[in-house]
C-alpha positions in Angstrom: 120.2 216.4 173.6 122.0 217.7 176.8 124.3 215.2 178.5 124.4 214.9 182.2 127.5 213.5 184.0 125.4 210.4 184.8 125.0 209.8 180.9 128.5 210.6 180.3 129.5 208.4 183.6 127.0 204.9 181.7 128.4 205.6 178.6 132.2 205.5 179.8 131.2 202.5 182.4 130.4 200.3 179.0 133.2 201.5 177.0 135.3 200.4 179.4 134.0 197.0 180.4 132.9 197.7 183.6 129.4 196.6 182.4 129.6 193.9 180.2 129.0 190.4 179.1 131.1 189.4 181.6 130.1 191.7 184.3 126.5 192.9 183.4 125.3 194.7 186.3 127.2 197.6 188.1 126.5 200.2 190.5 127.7 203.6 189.9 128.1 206.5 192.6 128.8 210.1 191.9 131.4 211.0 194.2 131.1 215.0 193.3 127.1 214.5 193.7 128.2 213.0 197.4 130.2 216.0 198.7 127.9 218.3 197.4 124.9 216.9 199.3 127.4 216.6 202.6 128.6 220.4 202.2 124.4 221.5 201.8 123.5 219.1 205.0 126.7 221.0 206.9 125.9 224.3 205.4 122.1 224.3 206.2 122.5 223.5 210.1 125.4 226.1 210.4 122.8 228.9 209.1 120.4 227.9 212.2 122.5 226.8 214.6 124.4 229.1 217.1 127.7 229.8 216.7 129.6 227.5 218.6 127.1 224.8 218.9 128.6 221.1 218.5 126.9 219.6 216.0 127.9 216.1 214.9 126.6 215.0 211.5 126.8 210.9 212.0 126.0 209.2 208.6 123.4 206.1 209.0 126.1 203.2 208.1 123.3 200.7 206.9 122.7 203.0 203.7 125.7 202.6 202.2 128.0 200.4 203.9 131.1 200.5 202.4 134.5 201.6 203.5 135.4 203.9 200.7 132.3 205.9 201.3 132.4 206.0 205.0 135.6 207.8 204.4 134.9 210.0 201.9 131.8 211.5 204.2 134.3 211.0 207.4 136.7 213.8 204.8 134.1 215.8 204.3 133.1 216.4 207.8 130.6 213.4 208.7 130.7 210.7 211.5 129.5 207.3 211.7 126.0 205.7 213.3 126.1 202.7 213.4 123.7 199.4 214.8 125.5 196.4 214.4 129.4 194.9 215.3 130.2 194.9 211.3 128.6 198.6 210.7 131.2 199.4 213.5 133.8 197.7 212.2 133.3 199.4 208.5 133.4 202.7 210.5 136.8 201.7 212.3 138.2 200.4 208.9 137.3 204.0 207.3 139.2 205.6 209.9 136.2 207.4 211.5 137.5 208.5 215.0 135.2 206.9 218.1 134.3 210.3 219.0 132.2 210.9 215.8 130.8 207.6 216.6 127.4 206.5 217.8 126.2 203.2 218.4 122.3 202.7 218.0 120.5 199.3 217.6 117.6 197.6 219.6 119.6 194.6 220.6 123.1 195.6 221.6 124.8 192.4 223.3 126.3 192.4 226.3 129.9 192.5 224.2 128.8 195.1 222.3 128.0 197.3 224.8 131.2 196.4 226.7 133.3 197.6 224.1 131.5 200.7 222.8 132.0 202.1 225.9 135.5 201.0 226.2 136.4 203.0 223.4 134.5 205.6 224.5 131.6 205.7 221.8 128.2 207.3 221.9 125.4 205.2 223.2 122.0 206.0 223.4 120.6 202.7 225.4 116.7 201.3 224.1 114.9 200.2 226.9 115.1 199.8 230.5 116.4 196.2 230.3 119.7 197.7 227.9 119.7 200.5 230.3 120.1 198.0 233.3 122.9 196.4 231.3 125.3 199.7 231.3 124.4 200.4 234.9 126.4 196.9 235.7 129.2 197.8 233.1 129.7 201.3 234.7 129.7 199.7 238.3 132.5 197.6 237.2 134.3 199.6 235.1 133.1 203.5 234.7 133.3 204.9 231.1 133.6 208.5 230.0 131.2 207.5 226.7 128.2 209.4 226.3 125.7 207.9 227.1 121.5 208.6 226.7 118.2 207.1 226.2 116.2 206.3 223.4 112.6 207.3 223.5 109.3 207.4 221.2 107.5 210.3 221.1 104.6 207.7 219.5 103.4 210.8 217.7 102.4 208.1 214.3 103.2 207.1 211.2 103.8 208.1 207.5 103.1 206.4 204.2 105.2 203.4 204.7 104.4 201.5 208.3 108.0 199.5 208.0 109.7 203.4 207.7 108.0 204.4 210.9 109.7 204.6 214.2 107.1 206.5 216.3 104.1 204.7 216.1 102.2 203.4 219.3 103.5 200.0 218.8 107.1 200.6 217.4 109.9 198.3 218.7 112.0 201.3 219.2 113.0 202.8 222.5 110.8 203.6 225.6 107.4 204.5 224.3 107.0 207.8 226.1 102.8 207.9 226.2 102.1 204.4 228.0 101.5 204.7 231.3 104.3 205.6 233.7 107.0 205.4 230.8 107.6 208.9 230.7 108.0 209.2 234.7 110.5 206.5 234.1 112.7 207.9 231.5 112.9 211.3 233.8 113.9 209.7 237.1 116.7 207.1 235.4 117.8 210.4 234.4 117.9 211.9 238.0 119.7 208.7 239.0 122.1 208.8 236.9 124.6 212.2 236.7 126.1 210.1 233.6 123.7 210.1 231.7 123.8 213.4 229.2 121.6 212.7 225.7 118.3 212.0 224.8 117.7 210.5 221.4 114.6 210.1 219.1 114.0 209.2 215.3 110.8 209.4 214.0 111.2 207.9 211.0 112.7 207.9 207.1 111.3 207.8 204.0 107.2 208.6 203.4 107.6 210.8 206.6 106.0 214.8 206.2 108.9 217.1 207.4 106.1 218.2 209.8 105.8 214.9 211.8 109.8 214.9 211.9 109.7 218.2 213.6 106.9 217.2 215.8 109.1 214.1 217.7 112.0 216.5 217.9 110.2 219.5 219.4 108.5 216.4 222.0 112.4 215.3 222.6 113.1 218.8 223.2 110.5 219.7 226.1 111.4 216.3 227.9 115.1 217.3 228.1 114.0 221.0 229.5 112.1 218.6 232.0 114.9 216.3 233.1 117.2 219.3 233.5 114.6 222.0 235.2 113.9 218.7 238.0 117.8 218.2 237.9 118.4 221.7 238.7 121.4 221.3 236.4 122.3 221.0 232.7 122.6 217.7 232.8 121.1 216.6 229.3 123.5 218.5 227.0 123.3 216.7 223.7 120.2 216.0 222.1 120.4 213.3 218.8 117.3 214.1 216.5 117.9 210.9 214.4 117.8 212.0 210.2 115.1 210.3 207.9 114.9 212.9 205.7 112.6 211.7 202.6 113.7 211.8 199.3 112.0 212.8 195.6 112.3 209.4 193.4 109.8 211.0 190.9 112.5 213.1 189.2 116.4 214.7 189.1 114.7 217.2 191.9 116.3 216.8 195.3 113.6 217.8 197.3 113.2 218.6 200.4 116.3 220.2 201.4 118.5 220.2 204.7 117.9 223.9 204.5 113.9 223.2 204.4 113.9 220.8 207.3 116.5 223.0 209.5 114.3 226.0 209.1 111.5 224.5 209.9 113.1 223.3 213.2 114.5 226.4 213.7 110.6 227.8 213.4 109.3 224.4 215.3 111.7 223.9 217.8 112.6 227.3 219.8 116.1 227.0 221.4 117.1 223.3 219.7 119.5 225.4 217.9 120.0 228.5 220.3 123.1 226.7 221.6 121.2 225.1 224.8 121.9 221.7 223.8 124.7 220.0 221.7 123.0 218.0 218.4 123.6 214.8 216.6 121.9 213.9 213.1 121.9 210.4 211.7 121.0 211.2 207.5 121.6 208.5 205.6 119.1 207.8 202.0 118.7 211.5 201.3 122.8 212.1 201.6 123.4 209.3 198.7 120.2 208.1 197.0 120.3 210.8 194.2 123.7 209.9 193.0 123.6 206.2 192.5 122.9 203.9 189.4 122.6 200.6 188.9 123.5 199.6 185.5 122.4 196.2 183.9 122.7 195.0 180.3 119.5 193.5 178.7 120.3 189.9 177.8 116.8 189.4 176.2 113.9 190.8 174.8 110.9 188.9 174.5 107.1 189.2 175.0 104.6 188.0 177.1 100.9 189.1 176.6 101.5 191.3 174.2 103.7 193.2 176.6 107.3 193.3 175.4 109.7 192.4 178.9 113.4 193.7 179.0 115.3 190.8 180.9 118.2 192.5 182.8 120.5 191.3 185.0 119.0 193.9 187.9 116.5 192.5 190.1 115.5 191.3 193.8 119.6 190.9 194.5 120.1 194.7 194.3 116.4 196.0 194.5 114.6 194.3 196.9 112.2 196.6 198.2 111.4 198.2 195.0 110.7 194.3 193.6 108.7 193.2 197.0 107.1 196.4 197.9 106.7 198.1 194.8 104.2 200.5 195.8 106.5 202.0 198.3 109.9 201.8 197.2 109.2 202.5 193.0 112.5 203.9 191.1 113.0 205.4 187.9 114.5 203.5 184.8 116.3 205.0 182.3 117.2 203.1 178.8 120.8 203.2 177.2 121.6 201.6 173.9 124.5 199.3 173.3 127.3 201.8 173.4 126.1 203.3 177.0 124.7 206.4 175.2 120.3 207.5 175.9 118.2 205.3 174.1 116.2 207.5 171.8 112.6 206.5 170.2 109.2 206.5 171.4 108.1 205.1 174.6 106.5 202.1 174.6 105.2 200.3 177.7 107.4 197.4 179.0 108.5 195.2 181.9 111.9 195.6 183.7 112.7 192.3 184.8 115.6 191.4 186.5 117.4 188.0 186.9 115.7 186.1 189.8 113.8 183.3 189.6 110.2 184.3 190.4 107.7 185.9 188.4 107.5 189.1 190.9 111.5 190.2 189.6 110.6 193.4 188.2 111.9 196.8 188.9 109.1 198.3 187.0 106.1 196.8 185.0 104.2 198.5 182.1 107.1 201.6 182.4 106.7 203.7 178.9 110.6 204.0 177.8 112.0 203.5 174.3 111.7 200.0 173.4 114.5 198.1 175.1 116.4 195.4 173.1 119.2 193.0 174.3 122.5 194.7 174.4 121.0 197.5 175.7 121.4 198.8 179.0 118.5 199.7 181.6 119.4 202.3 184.2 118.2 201.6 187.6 118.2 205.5 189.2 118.2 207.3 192.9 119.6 204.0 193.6 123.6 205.6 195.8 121.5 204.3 199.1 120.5 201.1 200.3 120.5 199.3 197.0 124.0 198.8 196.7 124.7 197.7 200.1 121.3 195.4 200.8 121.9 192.8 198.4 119.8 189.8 198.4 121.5 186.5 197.9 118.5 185.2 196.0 120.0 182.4 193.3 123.0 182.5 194.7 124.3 186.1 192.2 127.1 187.2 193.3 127.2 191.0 194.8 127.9 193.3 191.8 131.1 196.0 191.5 130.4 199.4 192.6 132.5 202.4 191.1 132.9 205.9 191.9 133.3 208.4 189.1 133.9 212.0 188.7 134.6 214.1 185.7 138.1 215.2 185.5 139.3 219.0 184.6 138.5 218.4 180.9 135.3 216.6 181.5 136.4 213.3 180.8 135.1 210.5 183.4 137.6 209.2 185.9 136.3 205.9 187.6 137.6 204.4 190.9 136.6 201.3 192.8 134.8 200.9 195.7 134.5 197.7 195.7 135.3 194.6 193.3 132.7 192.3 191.6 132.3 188.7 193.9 133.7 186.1 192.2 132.0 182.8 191.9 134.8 181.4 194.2 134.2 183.9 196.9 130.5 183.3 196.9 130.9 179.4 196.8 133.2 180.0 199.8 131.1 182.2 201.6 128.3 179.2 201.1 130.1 176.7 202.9 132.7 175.3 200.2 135.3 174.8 202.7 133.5 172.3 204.6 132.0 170.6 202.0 132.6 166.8 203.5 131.2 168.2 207.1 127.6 166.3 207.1 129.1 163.0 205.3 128.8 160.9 208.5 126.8 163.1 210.3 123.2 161.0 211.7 124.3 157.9 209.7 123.2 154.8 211.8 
């Protein structure tokens, strides 16, 4: 049997306790796995893109939001987008600098607003109310920021409605094929010299690479419109949003940056010729394939004549793949007791995880080798999303995540990323503190 790093890094993970009785769910992140998909996403844009071009890689914060990670991408070349205060303030913490920051979200405050452009961060405003907004902030106190507009080329959907951003009806930014929209985008352009960037995002995962290329080739011709009735290169940056899909059938990582590049290369004459600065916003497809979530079987019963594993993995740290399994299904992979591939013939089972509905389950009727408790099921393709969306359900507490790499000699090095909650933080979290606040409150 040949070993991968990711059996090597389960199997270390439960020798040294870091999956446990006392800790039975983990996530795992393959920090060499990381840095090799930033160097291919960095690598695949240089070979189309003009020499010279800016190009700002801005990681989606809100698929992995955690410090150490930001970091690690902010060392290997990557910014920040972000779309709320706390995915801003996980960016700051990780030291990424405000000019490899951009601010997107559909409901920017006031505050928020004021203080992105005060530091001088990227925003690309959503609608002509938000747009209205900075016009009053850069009356009163003129930023240097970049600033642009976010548009929808409405050019439809892929195979997951909630994933796409350019359908007739989306709720992000100014819809350019209703009446009059587009005439509006191109003169708040015109009357504004300060505004330099157009932004679009077409959508993430269940998206054809085609239908990506599509929005950015419509975002390109509106910017050679605005500038050629500007008479001036006044849109100089154009951010094409990521959404790259990603393969959660097998180890393949398909499709590649170097796929989608060349096709917009092919697409898109002159997006990478140097006429425009870009921004990308990649977030699943840089982490998704190097994640694990690790959780020990505590029982092993039947039901049906179907036998159920009952992990300690469920809705908290795979809530799509439990609500929407259809769209969001992952790969499981069985360990025995020791952390090492469980070996014997499949047998169809349930994955069930902790909560306390009858939906928990991260996979029903999956054929793997007969799961038994002490055993560890392996939740795969799991680095984006799942480890930073956890669902409170039952009140679990959010799991420890690890990063591991093998060393020179191949042993396993692990380093945290962040600690297991303890069952004092969460009770303080839910309101401990002020646990007397509602004794006299609406007593006659």
């Amino acid at each position: 049997m040949t070993f991968t790093d990711r059996d090597r890094a389960v199997e270390a993970a439960v020798a040294r306790g870091l999956v446990g009785a006392g800790e039975p769910v983990a996530g795992l992140l393959d920090i060499a796995g990381i840095r090799r998909s930033a160097g291919e996403l960095r690598a695949a844009f240089e070979e189309f893109t003009a020499p010279g071009t800016p190009v700002l890689h801005a990681f989606a914060v809100k698929a992995a939001s955690l410090v150490p990670v930001l970091k690690l991408l902010a060392q290997e070349g990557l910014g920040c987008e972000v779309a709320s205060p706390g995915e801003l303030a996980l960016a700051r913490a990780a030291g990424v600098p405000v000019a490899r920051t951009v601010l997107d979200s559909p409901a920017k405050t006031l505050a928020e607003l004021r203080e992105a452009l005060a530091l001088g961060i990227a925003v690309n405003a959503d609608n002509p109310e938000e747009l209205a907004r900075i016009d009053a902030l850069m009356a009163s106190a003129p930023s240097s920021a970049p600033i642009g507009v976010r548009v929808n080329p409405q050019i439809g959907g892929g195979t997951i409605g909630a994933m796409s951003t350019a359908t007739d009806t989306s709720k992000f930014g100014v819809a350019l094929r209703d009446e009059g929209a587009r005439e509006w985008v191109v003169n708040a352009f015109l009357a504004r010299p300060w505004l330099t960037r157009l932004h679009a995002h077409v959508g993430s995962q269940g998206m054809p690479l085609e239908l990506m290329a599509a929005g950015v080739r419509a975002l390109y011709l509106l910017a050679e419109e605005i500038n050629e009735k500007a008479g001036r290169r006044q849109i100089d940056t154009l951010d094409i949003g990521g959404g790259l899909p990603v393969n959660f059938s097998s180890d393949a990582r398909t499709p590649t940056y170097r796929e989608y590049a060349a096709l917009l290369h092919a697409a898109v004459p002159g997006l990478l010729s140097g006429r425009y600065g870009l921004v990308t916003e990649f977030g699943r497809s840089l982490l998704a394939k190097h994640g694990t979530v690790l959780a020990r079987v505590e029982y092993a019963k039947s039901a049906g004549g179907r036998p159920i594993a009952v992990t300690h993995a469920g809705a908290q740290v795979a809530t799509r793949t439990v609500f929407v399994p259809e769209a969001w299904p992952i790969r499981v992979a069985g360990y025995d007791a020791e952390g090492r591939p469980k070996t014997g013939a499949p047998v169809g089972q349930d994955i069930a995880g902790p909560c306390c509905f009858a939906g928990d389950l991260v996979a029903e009727n999956r054929p793997l080798p007969l799961l038994e408790a002490g055993d560890h099921a392996a939740l795969l393709d799991t680095g984006a999303y799942y480890f930073s969306t956890h669902f409170a359900y039952n009140s679990l507490p959010r799991p420890g995540i690890y990063g591991y790499a093998p060393d020179s000699d191949g042993a396993i090095r692990f380093a945290t990323i962040r600690t297991p909650q303890t069952l004092e933080e969460l009770t303080t979290e839910s309101g401990s503190d002020h646990a007397a606040a509602l004794d006299d409150l609406g007593r006659p």
